[in-house]
C-alpha positions as CSV (number, residue, x, y, z in Angstrom):
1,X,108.4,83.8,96.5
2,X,108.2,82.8,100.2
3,X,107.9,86.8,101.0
4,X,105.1,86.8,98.4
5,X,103.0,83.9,100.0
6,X,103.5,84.8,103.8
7,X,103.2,89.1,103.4
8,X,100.0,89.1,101.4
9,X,98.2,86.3,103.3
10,X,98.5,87.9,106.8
11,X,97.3,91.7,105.3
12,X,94.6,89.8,103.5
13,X,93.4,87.8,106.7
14,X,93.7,91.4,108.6
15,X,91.4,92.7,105.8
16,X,89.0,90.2,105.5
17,X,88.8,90.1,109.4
18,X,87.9,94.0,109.5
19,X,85.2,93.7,107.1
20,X,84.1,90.8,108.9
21,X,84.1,91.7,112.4
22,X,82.8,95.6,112.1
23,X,80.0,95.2,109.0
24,X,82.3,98.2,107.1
25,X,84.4,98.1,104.3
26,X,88.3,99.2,104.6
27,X,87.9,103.2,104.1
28,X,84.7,103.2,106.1
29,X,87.4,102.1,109.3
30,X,89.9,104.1,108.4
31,X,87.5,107.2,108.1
32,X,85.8,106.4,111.2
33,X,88.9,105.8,113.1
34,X,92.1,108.1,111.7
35,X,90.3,111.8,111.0
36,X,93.0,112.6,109.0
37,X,91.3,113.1,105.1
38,X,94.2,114.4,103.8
39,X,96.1,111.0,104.0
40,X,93.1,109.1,103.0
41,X,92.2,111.3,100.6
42,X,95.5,111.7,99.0
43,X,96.2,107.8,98.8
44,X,92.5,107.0,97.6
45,X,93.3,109.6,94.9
46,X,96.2,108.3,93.7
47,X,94.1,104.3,94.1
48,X,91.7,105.4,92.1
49,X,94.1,106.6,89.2
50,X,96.3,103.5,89.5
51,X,92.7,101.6,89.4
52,X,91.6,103.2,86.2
53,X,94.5,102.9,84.8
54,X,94.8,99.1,85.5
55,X,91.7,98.5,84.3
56,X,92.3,100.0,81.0
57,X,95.1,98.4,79.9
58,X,93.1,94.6,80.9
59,X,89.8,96.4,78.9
60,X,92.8,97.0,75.7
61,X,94.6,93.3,76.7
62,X,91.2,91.3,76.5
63,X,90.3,93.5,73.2
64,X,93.6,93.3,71.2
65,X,93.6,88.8,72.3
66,X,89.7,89.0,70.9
67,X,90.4,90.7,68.0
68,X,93.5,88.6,67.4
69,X,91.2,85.7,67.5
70,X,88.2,86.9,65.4
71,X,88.7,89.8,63.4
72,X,86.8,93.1,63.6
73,X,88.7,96.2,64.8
74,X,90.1,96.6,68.2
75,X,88.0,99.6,69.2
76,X,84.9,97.8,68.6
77,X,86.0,95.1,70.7
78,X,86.8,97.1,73.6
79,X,83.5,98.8,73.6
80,X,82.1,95.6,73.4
81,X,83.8,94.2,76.2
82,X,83.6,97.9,78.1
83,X,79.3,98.0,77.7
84,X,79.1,94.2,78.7
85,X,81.0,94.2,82.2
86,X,79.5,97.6,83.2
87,X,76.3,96.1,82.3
88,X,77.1,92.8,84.4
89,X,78.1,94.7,87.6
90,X,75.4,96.9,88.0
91,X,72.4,94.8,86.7
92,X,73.4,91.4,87.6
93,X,72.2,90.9,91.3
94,X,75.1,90.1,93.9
95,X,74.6,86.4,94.7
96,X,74.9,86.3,91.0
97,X,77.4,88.0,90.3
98,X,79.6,86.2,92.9
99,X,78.7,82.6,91.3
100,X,80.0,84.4,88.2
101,X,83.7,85.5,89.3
102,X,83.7,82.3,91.4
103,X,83.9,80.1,88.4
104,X,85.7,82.9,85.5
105,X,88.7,81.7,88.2
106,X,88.9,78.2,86.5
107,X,90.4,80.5,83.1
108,X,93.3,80.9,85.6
109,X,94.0,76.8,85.1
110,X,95.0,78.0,81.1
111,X,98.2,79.3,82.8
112,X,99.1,75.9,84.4
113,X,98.2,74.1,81.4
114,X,100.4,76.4,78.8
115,X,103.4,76.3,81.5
116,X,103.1,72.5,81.3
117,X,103.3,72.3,77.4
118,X,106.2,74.3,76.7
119,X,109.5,73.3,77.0
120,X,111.2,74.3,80.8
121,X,114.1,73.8,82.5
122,X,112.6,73.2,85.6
123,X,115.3,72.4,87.6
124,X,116.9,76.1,86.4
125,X,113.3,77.4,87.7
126,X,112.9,75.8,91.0
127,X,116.8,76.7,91.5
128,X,115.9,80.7,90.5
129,X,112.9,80.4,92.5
130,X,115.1,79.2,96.0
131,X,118.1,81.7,95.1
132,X,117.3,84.7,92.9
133,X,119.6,85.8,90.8
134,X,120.0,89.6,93.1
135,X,121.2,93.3,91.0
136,X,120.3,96.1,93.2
137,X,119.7,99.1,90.4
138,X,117.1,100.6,89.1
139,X,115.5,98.5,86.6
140,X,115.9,95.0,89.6
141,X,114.0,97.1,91.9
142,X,111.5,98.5,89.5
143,X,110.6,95.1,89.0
144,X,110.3,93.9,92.9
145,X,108.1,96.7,93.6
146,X,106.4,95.8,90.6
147,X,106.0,92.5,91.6
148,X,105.0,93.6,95.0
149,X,102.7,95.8,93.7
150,X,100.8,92.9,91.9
151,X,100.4,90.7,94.7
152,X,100.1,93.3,97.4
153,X,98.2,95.5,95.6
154,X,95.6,97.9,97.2
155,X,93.0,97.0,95.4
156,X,93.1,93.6,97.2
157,X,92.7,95.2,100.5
158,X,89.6,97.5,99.9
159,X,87.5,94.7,98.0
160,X,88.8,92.1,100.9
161,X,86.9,94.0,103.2
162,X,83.9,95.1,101.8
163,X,83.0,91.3,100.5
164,X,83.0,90.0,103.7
165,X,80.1,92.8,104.5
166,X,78.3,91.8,101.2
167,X,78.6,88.5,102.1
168,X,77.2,88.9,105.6
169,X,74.1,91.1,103.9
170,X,73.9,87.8,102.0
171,X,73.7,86.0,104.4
172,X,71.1,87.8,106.3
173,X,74.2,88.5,109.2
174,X,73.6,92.1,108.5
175,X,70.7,94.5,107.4
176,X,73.2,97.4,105.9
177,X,76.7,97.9,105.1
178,X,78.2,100.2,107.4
179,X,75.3,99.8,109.9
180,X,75.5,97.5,112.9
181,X,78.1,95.0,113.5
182,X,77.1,91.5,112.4
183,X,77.1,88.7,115.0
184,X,80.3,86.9,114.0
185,X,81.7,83.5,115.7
186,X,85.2,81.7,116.0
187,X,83.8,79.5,113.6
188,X,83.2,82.2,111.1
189,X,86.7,83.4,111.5
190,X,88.1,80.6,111.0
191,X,86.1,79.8,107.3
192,X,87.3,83.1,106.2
193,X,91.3,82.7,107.2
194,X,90.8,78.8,105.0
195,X,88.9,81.1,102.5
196,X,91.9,83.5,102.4
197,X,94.7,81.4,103.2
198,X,93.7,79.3,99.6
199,X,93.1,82.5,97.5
200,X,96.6,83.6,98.3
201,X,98.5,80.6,97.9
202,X,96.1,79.7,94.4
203,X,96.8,83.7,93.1
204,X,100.7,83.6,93.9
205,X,100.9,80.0,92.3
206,X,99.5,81.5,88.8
207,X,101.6,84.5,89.3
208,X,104.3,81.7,89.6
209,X,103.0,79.9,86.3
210,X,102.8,82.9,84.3
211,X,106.3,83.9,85.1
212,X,107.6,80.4,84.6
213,X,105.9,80.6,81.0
214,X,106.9,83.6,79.9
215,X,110.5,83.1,80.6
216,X,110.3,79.7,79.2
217,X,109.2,80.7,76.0
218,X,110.0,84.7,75.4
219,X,112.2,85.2,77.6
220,X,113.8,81.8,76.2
221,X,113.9,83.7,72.7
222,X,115.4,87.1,73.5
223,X,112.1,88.8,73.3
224,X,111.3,90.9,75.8
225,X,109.9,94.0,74.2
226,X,106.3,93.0,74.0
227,X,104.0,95.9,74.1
228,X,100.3,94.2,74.5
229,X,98.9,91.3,75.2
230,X,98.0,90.0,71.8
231,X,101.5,90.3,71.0
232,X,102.7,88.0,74.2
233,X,99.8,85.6,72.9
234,X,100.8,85.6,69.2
235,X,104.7,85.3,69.9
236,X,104.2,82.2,71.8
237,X,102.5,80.6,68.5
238,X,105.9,79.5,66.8
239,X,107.4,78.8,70.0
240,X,104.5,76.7,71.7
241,X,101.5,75.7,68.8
242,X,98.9,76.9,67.9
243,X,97.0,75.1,71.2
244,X,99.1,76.7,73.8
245,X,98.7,80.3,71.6
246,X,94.8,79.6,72.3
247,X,95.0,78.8,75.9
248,X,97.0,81.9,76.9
249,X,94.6,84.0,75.3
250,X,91.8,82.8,76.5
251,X,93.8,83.0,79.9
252,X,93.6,87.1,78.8
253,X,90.1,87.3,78.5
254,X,89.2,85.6,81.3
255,X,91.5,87.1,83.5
256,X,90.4,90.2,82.2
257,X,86.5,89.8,82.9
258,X,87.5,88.3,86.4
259,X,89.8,91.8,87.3
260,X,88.0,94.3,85.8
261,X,85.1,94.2,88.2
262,X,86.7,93.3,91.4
263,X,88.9,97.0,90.2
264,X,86.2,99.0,89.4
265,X,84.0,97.8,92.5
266,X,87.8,98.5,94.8
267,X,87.5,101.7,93.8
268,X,84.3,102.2,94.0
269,X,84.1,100.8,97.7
270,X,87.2,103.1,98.5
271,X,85.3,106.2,97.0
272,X,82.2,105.5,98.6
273,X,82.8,104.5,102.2
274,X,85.5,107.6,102.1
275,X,82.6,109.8,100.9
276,X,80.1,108.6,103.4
277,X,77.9,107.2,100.3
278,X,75.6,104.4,100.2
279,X,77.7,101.2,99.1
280,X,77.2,97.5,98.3
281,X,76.7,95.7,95.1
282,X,73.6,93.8,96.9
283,X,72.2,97.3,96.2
284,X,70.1,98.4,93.5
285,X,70.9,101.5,91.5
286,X,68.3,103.8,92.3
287,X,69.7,103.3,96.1
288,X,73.1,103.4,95.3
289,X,73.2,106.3,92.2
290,X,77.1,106.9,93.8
291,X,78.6,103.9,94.0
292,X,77.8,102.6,90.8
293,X,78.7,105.7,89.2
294,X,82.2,105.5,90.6
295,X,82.3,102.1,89.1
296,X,81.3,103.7,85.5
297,X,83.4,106.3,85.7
298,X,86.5,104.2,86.2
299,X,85.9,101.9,83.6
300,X,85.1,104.1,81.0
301,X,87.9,106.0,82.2
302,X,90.3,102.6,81.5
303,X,88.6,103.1,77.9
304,X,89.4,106.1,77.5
305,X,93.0,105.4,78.7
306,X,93.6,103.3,75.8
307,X,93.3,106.3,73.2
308,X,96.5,107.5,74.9
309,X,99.1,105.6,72.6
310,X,100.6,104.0,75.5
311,X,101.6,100.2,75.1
312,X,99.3,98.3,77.7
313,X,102.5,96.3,79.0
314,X,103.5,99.3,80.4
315,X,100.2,100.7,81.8
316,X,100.0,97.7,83.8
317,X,103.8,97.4,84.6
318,X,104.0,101.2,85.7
319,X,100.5,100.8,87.1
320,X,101.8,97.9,89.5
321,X,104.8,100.0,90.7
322,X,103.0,103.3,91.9
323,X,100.9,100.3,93.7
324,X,104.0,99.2,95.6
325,X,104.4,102.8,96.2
326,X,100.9,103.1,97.5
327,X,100.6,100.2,99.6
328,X,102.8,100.0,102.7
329,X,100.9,103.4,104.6
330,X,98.1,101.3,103.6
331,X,99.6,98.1,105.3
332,X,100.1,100.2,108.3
333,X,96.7,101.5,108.8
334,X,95.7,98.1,108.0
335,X,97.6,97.1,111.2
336,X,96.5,99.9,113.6
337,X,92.8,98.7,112.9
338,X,93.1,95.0,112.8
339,X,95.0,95.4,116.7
340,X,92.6,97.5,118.4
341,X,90.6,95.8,120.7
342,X,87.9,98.8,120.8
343,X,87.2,97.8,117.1
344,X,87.7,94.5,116.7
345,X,86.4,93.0,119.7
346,X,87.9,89.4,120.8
347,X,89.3,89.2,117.3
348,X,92.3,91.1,117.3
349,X,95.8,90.2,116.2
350,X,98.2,87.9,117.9
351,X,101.2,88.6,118.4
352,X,102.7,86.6,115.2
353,X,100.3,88.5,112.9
354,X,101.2,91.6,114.2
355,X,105.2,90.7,114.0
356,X,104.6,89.4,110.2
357,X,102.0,92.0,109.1
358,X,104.6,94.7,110.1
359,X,107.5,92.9,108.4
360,X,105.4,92.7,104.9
361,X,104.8,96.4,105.4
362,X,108.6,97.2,106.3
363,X,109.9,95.3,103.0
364,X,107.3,96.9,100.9
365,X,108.3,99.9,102.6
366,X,112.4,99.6,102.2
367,X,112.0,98.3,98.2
368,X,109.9,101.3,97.5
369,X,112.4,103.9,99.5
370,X,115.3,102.1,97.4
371,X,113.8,102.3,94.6
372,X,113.0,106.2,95.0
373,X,116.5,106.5,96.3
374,X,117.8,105.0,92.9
375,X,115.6,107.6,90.8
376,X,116.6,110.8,92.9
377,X,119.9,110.2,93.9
């Protein structure tokens, strides 16, 4: 847990200080700084599939909770829910849109609320949280790097960066995306590590709710073959009442409307900057036919994932390991940028960030190598 809070803030502050300090996004650096397109290439590929992928089994969890709760079939539901956040994203204008994800965050209180109404043992959590109970095999570290994978997840890091260039063409700091470098202060740096710092610790304490729930009540029962979310939601009905079943699920769904877009605009960034496309949600869709068809494309390929009989438990719990996987070269090149002094200016890393941004990388790095080792060998 402490890895989890500490790792994930200091990439995060490196990310959001990129995007901040050069006006680009996270691929537009990396293209314009490391020429080599067969890495960047090669791990946007394999982004973009994990992306999709992720994004289908929230489109099929907020579908199967909905249907749960009002009838009609599942697929209509997850066209439904498909149409309407494709729609949002591209017509919705970006100071909008923003106001609109900012507040879909107070569904993320329905997790602090259930984990208060069940039953828990919390002096067996905070105990497990402290000491972990340790197994190094391969089902222990498939579940680290899963958990990694969640909270460091590369999706984080390409959509960390470009926001802080849509915000500073929001705030008139900056004509273009990728054009210019927007006159940033100490002051402005220092709003966005607050900004970041709370987003991290806020994101890792839900994660922390969830997981205290779940073990609470599921795992408290012996059932821990749930294959969708609208299974999670209805098992916790005879465990928890009917009021906790309602506030989980409408946990889903709003957790669902929150991700989806933030994915599907990740991958859209990462596609686009890579490409050399116009980019930016402040953009309309005649000037930006690219971007926003990246963004349709991989949602309607999540749709289209969840026509593939695979359980969306482990979509998203497969999904979050090939993350892990993905992540620490990421971290790294993360790193190189955030410490040169030709891009970033007077805003480079200390010392300490470097030192703790490596070690976040390195432990990604050894649980993913273990973990392969464990397959292979």
């Amino acid at each position: 847990m402490l890895y989890r809070k500490l790792g994930p803030g200091f990439i995060q502050e490196m990310c959001a200080r990129i995007g901040l300090v050069t006006g680009k996004g996270l691929a537009g650096n990396i293209k314009a700084h490391y020429k080599s397109k067969i890495l960047l290439y090669s791990l946007g590929f394999l982004f973009v599939i994990a992306t999709s992928i992720n994004i289908g089994a929230d489109l099929g969890a907020m579908a199967a909770v909905v249907q749960l709760m009002f009838g009609l079939p599942f697929v209509l539901w997850l066209l439904i829910i498909t149409i309407l956040t494709v729609l949002l994203e591209i017509f919705v204008s970006y100071q909008v849109y923003a106001r609109f994800l900012k507040y879909l965050t107070f569904s993320l209180f329905a997790y602090f609320i259930t984990a208060i109404i069940v039953k828990q043992d919390w002096g067996a959590a905070l105990y497990a949280t402290v000491i972990p109970h340790i197994v190094f095999n391969e089902q222990y570290l498939l579940n680290i790097v899963a958990i990694l994978g969640t909270t460091i997840s590369p999706y984080l890091f390409f959509w960390q960066a470009s926001e802080e260039g849509e915000e500073e063409v929001a705030h008139h700091k900056l004509k273009e995306m990728d054009q210019g470098r927007p006159r940033v202060g100490f002051k402005d740096i220092k709003d966005m590590r607050l900004d970041t710092v709370m987003g991290m610790f806020f994101s890792n304490l839900v994660m922390f709710f969830i997981i205290l729930t779940t073990a609470a009540t599921l795992g408290g029962q012996g059932i821990t073959d749930i294959a969708t979310a609208a299974e999670a939601a209805e098992a916790l009905r005879p465990l928890a009442g009917d009021f906790t079943f309602v506030l989980f699920a409408l946990g889903i769904i709003g957790t669902g409307l929150l991700a989806i877009p933030i994915l599907a605009g990740s991958a859209s960034y990462a596609v686009s900057e890579a490409l050399g496309w116009r980019s930016g949600l402040y953009r309309k869709l005649v000037k930006a036919h690219g971007f926003y068809g990246v963004i349709i494309i991989a949602t309607v390929a999540g749709l289209l994932v969840n026509f593939l009989s695979v359980p969306p438990f482990k979509m998203l719990y497969y999904t979050a390991v090939l993350n892990g996987l993905i992540a620490p070269p990421l971290m790294v090149l993360i790193i190189l940028i955030a410490k040169r002094r030709d891009i970033m200016g007077h805003y480079v890393n200390s010392r300490f960030s470097n030192v703790m941004g490596s070690l976040a990388a390195v432990i990604m790095a050894v649980a993913g190598l273990a973990l392969i080792s464990t397959i292979f060998i």
